[in-house]
C-alpha positions in Angstrom: -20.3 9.6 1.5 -18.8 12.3 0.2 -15.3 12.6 1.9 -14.4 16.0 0.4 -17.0 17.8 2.2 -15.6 20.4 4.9 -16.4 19.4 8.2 -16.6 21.6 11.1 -16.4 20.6 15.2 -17.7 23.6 17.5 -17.5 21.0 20.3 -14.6 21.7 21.9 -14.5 18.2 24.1 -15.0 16.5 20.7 -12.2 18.3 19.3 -9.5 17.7 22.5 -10.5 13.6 22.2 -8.2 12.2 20.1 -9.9 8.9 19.5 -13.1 10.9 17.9 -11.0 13.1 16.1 -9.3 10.2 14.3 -12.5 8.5 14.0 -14.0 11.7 12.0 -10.6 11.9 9.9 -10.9 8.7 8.5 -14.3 9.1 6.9 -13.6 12.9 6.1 -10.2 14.4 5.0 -11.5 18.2 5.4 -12.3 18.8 8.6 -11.6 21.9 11.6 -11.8 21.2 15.1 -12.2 24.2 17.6 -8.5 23.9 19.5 -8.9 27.4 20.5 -10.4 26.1 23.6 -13.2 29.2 23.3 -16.8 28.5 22.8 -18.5 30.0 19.9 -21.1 31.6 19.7 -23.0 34.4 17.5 -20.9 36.0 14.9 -17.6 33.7 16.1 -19.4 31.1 15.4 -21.1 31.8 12.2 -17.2 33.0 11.2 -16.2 28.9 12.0 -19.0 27.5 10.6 -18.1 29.8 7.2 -17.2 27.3 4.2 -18.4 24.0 5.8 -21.2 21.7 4.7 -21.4 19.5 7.6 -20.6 20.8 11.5 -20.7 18.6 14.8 -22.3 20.9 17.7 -22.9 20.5 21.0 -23.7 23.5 23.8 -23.5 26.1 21.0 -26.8 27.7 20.2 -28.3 26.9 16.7 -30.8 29.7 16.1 -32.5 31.5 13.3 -29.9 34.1 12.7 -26.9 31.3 12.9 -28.8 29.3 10.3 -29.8 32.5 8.0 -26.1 33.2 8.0 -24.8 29.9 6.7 -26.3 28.9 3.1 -23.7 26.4 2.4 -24.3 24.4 5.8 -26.5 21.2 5.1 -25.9 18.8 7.5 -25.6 19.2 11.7 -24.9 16.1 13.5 -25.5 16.9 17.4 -22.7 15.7 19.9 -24.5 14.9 23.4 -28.2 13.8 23.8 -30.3 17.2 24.7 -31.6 19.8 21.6 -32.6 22.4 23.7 -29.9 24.4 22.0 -31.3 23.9 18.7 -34.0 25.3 16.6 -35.9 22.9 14.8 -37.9 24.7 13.5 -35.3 27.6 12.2 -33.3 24.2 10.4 -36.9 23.1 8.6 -37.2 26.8 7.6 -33.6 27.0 5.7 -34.0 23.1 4.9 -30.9 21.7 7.0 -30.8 18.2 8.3 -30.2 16.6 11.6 -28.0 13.4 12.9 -29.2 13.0 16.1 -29.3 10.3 18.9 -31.1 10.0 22.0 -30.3 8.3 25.0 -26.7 7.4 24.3 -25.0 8.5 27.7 -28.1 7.6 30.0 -25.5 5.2 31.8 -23.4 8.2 32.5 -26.2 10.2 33.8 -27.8 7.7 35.1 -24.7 6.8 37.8 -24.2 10.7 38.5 -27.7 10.7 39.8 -27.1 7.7 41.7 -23.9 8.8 43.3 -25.5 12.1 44.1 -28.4 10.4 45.7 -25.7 8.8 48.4 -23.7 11.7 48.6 -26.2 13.3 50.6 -27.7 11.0 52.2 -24.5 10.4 53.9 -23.5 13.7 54.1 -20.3 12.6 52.5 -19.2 16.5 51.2 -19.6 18.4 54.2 -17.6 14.9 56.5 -14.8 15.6 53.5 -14.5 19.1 54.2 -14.3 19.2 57.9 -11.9 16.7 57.8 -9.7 18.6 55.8 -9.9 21.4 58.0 -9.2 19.6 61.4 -13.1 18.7 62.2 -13.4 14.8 63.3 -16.9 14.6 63.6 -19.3 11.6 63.1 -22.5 12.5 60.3 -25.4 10.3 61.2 -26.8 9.6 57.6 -29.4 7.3 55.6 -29.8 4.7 53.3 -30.6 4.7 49.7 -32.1 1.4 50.5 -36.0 1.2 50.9 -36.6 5.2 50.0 -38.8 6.4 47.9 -37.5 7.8 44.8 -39.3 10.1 42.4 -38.4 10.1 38.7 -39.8 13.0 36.6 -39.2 11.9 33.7 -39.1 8.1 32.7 -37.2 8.2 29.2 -33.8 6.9 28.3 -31.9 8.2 31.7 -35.0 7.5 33.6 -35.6 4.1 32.6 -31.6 3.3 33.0 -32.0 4.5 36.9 -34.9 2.4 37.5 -32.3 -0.5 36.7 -29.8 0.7 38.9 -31.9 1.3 41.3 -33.6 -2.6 41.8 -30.4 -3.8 44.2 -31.6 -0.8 46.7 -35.2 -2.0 47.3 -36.4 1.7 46.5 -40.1 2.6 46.0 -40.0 4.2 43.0 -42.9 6.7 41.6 -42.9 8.3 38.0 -44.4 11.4 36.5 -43.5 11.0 32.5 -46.3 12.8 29.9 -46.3 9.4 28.0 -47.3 6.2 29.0 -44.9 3.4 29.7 -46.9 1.0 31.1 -45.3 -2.0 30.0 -42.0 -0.7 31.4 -44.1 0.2 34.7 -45.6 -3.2 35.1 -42.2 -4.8 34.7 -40.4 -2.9 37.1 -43.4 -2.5 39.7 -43.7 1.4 39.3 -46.4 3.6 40.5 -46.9 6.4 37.7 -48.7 9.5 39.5 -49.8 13.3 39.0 -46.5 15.5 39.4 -47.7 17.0 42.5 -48.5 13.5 44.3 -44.6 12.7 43.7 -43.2 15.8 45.0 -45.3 15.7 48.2 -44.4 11.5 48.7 -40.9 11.2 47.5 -37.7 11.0 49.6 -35.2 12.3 46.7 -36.8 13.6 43.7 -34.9 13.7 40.3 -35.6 15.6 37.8 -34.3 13.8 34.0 -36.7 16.0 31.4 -35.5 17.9 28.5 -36.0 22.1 28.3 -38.9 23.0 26.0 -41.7 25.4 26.4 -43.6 22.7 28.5 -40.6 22.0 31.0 -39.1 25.4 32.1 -39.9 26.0 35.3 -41.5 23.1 35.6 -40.9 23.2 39.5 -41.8 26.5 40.5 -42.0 28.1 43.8 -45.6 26.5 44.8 -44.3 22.9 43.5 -40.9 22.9 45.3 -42.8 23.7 48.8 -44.8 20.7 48.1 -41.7 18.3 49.2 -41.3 17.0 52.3 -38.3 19.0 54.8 -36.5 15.7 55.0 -36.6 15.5 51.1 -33.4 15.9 48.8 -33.8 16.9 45.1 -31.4 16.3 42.3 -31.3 18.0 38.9 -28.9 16.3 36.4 -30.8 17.0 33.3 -31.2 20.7 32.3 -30.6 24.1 34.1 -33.6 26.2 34.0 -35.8 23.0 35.1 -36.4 24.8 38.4 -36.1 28.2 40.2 -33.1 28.1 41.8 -34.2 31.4 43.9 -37.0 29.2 45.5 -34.7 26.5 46.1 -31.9 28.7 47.3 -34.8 30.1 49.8 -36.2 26.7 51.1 -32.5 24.9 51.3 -31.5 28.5 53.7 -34.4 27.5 55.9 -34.2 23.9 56.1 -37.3 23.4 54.8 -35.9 21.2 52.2 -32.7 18.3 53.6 -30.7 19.1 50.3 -30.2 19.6 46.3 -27.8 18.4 43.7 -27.3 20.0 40.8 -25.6 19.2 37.3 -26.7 22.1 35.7 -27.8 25.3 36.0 -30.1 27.9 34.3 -26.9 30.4 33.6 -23.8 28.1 33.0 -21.2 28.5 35.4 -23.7 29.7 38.0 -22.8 33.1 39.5 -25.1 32.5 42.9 -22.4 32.4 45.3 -24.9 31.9 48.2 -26.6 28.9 46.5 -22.9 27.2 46.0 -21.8 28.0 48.9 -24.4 26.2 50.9 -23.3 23.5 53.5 -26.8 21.1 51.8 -26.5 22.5 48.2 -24.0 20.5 46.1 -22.8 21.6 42.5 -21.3 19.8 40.0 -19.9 21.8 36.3 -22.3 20.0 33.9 -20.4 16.3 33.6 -23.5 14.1 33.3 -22.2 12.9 30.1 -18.5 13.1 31.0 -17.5 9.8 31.5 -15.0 8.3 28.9 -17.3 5.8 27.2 -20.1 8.4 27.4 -18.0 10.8 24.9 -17.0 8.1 22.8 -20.7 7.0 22.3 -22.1 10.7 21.7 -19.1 11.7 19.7 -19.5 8.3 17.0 -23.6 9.2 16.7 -22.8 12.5 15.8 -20.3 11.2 13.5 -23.0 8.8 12.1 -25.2 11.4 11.9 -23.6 13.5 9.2 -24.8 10.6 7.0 -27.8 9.3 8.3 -29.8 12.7 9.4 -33.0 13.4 9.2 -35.6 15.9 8.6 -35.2 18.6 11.5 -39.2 18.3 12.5 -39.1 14.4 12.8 -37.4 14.8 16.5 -40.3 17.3 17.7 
């Protein structure tokens, strides 16, 4: 390990923790946080990333004319678990290399979902609020217990909320383009066409990464497949599914509820979709929770030494 290389952290959470930051001190003595507090991006960003061989990123966007800018950069190590704001294919092209790790805060994300699931089955937001406006009324709610839970997606997060799930004598169905049979067979799952799920589940939650096969994924037409009673929760990646749809069905009751993490435009500027009494919103904290930062922040320290060839994590 070279300790004299320059080191540069976009992240700006990375940057505020001061356990990480002495953490990435002691293996490197040249490094510059972003304390401005402002996230980068395009020409600021190529501007902080100017002079540094190594740089820990995490929401800012990695793209051809980022990488085309920055010759001397060799070495990204990604702070938080999705790469949907990186190009591969951009770092092959100008021969950078990736530290990457998946999975590392599927605990937090995998609790979120679970506290989101109980939220609104209990209606526990819109009790708070009338409360604090002088409204004493009773909300007649449901269990988690004995629903049936969709998972679309059965990797790292998925897999951890199959766990925390077992206590609640849930149902649970899976739609996951690979085959985890031996995880199915352990934990009694029913994998099924994406469709099937939608149309059978009681909550739905989505956990997929964006690429080119997941935008959208549930559209208009899939969305009205759910049952009126259902509730869906998105705590993996905005632009997953058309909020316009959902905003529609959620406005007509024809869907119980949705909870959302994240959001196709980031802070969402649909007032009407926030401000719905069965729509709750979140500001992207799926990986928020102390240990959760701690665990991203040390693999992207680790993986300014042990990265990899960009097109390995395709």
């Amino acid at each position: 390990m070279n300790t004299k290389e320059k080191v540069a952290v976009c992240s700006r959470s990375f940057s505020k923790n001061k356990i990480l930051r002495a953490e990435l001190l002691a293996r490197y003595s040249q490094v510059t946080f972003n304390d401005t507090g402002c996230q980068l991006e395009g020409d600021s960003l190529i501007e902080f990333l100017s002079g540094h061989a190594k740089a820990i990123t995490a929401l800012e966007k990695i793209d051809d004319y980022i990488l085309s800018s920055l010759p001397e950069l060799k070495v990204i190590g990604k702070y938080g678990v999705g790469l949907d704001m990186i190009d591969l294919n951009a770092m092959h092209q100008y021969g950078k290399k990736l530290g990457w790790t998946s999975g590392v805060n599927r605990r937090s994300a995998a609790e979120l979902t679970l506290v989101f699931a109980i939220l609104m089955l209990r209606h526990i937001i819109t009790a708070n609020r009338e409360v604090l406006t002088g409204t004493w009324r009773q909300h007649k709610g449901g269990l988690l217990s004995g629903r049936t839970i969709g998972i679309i997606g059965c990797g790292n997060i998925g897999k951890d909320l199959v766990k925390l799930l077992q206590p609640f004598g849930c149902s649970i169905l899976v739609n996951d383009i690979r085959n985890y049979g031996d995880f199915y067979a352990e934990y009694d799952i029913k994998a099924i066409k994406l469709e099937e799920l939608l149309a059978k589940a009681d909550i739905v939650t989505l956990h997929l990464p964006l690429d080119k096969s997941t935008i959208g994924i549930l559209n208009a037409d899939r969305l009205a497949l759910m049952k009126p009673t259902a509730i869906l929760i998105n705590a993996a990646r905005g632009g997953l599914v058309n909020e316009k749809a959902l905003k529609k069905l959620l406005e007509t009751k024809q869907l119980a509820g949705a909870a959302f993490d994240v959001f196709a435009d980031e802070p969402p500027q649909d007032r009407e979709l926030l401000n719905l009494p069965n729509f709750l919103a979140t500001p992207h904290i799926g990986g928020s929770a102390e240990e959760a930062i701690l665990a991203m922040g040390r693999a992207a320290i680790d993986g300014l030494e042990n990265a990899k060839h960009p097109l390995d994590f395709l």
